[in-house]
C-alpha positions as CSV (number, residue, x, y, z in Angstrom):
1,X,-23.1,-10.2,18.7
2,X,-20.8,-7.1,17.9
3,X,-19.4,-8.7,15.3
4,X,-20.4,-10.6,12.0
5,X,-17.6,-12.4,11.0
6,X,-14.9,-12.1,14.3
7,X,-14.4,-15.5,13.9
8,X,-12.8,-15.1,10.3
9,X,-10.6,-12.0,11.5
10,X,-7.2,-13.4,10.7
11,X,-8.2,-14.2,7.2
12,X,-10.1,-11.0,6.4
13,X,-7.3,-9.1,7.5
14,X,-4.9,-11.3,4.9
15,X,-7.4,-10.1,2.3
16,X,-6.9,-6.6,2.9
17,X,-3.6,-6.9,3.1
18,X,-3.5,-8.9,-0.2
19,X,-5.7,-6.4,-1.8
20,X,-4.7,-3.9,-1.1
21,X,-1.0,-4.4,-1.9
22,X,-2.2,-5.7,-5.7
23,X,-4.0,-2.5,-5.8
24,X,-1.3,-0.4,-4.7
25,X,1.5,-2.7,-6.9
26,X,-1.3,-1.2,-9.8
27,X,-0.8,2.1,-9.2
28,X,3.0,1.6,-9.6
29,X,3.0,-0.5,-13.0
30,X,0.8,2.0,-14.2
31,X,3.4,4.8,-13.5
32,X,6.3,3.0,-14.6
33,X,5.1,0.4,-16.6
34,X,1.8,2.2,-18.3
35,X,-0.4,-0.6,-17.4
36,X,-2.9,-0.8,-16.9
37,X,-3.6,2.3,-18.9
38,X,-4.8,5.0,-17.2
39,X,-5.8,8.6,-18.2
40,X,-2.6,9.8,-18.3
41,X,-1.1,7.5,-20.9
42,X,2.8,6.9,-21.0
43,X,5.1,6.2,-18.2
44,X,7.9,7.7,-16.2
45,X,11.4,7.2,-15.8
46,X,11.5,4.6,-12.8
47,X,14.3,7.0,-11.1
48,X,12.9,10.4,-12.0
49,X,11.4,12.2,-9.0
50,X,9.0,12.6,-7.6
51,X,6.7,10.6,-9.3
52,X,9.5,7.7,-10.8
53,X,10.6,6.9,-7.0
54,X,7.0,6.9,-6.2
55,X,6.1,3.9,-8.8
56,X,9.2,1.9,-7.7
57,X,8.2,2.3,-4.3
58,X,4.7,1.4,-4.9
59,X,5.4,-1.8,-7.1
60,X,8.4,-3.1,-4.4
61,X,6.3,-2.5,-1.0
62,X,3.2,-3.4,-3.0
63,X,4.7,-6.9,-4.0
64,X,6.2,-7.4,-0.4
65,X,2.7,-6.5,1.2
66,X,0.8,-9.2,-1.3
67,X,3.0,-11.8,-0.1
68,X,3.6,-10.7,3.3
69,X,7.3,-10.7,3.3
70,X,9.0,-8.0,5.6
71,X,5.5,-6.8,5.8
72,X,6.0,-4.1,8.4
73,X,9.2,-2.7,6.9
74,X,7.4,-2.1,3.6
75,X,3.7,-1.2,5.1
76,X,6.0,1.8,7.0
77,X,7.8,3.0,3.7
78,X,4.4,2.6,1.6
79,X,2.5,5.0,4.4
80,X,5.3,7.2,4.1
81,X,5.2,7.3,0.5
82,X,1.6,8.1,0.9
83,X,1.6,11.3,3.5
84,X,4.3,12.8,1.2
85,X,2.2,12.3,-1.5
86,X,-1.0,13.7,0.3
87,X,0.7,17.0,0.8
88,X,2.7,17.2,-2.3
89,X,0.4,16.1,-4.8
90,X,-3.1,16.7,-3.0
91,X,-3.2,19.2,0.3
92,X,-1.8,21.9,-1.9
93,X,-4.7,21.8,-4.4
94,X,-7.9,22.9,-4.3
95,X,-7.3,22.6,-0.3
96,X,-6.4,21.1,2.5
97,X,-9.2,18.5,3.3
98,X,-9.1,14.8,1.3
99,X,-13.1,15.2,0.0
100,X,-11.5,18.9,-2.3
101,X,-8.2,17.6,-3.0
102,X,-9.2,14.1,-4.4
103,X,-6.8,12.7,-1.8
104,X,-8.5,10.3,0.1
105,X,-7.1,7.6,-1.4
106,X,-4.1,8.9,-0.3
107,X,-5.1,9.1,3.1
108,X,-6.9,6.0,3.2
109,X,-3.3,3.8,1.8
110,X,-1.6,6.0,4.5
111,X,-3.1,4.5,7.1
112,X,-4.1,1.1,5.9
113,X,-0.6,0.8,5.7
114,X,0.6,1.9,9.1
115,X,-1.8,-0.4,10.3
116,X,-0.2,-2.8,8.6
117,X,3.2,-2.0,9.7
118,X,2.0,-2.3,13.3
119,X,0.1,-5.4,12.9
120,X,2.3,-7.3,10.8
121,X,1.5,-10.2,8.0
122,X,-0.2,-12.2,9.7
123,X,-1.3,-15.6,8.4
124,X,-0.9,-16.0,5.0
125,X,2.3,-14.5,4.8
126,X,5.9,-15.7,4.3
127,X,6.4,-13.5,7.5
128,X,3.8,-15.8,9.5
129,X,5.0,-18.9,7.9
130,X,8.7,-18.1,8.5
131,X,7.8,-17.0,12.5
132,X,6.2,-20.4,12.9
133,X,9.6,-22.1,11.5
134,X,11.8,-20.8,13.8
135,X,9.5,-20.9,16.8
136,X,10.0,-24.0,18.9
């Protein structure tokens, strides 16, 4: 009786994964796009670095992790993305641990994400749905 919903553990992991790439695909129209607005208004050039290549990244991976299309390819590069960006833009301020340096969202996408990349799309995904195509 360990767990409440085990039986529903393929489709709550396809609602994280959904989720969580809308949320992220947010963070990148916001940068690049300036929606929705945040408390930083404008946007930045979608090639400048560091935070341009960020927002492209965030909006391509975050669309391919929604749908669940090359999802482990784009779960890797999004965790990437995110340890850079917990020590370039986090670790360095007001120190090193995520509770200080307002990084735990950081960390948290980090790891979501390489969980992802190990796990896969799973159902829900044009990853599953292609995998069951091609399997006899």
């Amino acid at each position: 009786m360990y767990e409440v919903i085990g039986r529903f553990t393929p489709q709550t992991f396809a609602l994280l994964r959904i989720v969580s790439g809308l949320m992220f695909m947010l963070h990148g129209t916001q940068k690049i796009l300036g929606w929705p607005p945040g408390q930083k208004p404008g946007t930045m050039p979608p090639f400048s670095w560091p935070a341009g290549i960020a927002g492209l990244i965030e909006i391509v991976c975050g669309a391919l992790i929604v749908v669940g299309l090359l999802t482990g390819i784009a779960a890797f590069i999004a965790s990437g993305e995110m340890a850079v960006a917990y020590f370039m833009a986090h670790a360095g301020h007001g120190g090193f641990w995520p509770l200080q340096n307002k990084g735990e969202l950081a960390v948290l996408y980090c790891f979501v994400f390489l969980y992802f990349a190990a796990h896969g799309g799973g159902i829900w995904s044009i990853d599953g749905l292609m995998r069951r195509r091609t399997t006899p």
